[in-house]
C-alpha positions as a printed NumPy array, in Angstrom:
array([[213.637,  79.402, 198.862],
       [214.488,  77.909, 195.299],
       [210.641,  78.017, 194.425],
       [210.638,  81.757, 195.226],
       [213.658,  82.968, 193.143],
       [212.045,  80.689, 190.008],
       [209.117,  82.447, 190.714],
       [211.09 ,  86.113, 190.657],
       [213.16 ,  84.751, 187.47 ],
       [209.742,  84.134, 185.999],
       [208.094,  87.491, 186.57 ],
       [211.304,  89.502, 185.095],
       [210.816,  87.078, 182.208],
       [207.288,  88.324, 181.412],
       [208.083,  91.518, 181.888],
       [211.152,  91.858, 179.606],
       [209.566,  89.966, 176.765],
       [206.174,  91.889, 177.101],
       [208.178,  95.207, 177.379],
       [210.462,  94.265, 174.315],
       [207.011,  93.263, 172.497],
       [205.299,  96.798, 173.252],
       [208.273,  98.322, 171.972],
       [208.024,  96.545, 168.729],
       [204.701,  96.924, 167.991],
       [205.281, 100.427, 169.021],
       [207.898, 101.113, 166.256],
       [205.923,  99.049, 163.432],
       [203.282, 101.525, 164.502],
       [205.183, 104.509, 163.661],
       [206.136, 103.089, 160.505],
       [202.843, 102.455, 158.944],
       [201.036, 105.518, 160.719],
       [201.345, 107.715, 157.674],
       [201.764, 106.922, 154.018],
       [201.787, 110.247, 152.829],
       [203.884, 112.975, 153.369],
       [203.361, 115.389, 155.953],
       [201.224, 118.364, 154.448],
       [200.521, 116.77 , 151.422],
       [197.277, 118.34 , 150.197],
       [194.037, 116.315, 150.702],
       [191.07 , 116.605, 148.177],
       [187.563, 115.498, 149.034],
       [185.675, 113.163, 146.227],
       [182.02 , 114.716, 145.811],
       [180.818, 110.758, 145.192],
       [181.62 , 108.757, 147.944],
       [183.041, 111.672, 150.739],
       [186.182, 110.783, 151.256],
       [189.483, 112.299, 151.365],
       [192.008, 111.358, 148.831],
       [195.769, 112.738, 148.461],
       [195.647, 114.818, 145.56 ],
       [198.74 , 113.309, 143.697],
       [196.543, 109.746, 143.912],
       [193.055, 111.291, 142.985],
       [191.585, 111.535, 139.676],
       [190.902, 114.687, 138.424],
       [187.607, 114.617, 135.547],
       [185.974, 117.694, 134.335],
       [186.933, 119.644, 137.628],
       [186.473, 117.028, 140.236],
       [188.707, 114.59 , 142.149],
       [187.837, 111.52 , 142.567],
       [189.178, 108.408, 144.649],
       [188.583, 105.995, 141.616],
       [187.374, 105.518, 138.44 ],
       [183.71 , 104.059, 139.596],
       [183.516, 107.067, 141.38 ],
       [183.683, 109.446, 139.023],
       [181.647, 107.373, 136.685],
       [178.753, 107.316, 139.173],
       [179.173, 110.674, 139.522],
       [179.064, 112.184, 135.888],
       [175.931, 109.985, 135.5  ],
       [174.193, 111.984, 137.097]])
């Protein structure tokens, strides 16, 4: 009888701290999901194809660009 209610104590153990942890890594998830704002306008660099947020992009002789080497590259050409 005593080995069965450890046993029961045990199994709500596991399942309280794994349900806490879920819930944790659930919140830090939200958190770091976006880091720009919602609708923020997106700009494609020609160089490399990616997608940059237009306030961080660099903008060179009517391009944006996700960095410096990329526009460099770029305007070699």
């Amino acid at each position: 009888m005593l080995l069965r209610l450890l046993f029961i104590v045990l199994i709500v153990y596991i399942v309280i701290f794994a349900v806490r942890a879920y819930r944790a890594g659930a919140r830090s998830a939200n958190r770091t999901r976006s880091t720009t704002p919602e609708g923020e306008e997106m700009v494609l660099d020609p160089q490399c194809r990616t997608y940059v947020p237009k306030r961080e992009a660099i903008l060179q002789k009517g391009n944006y660009f996700c960095s410096r080497e990329c526009a460099k590259l770029f305007l070699s050409r």
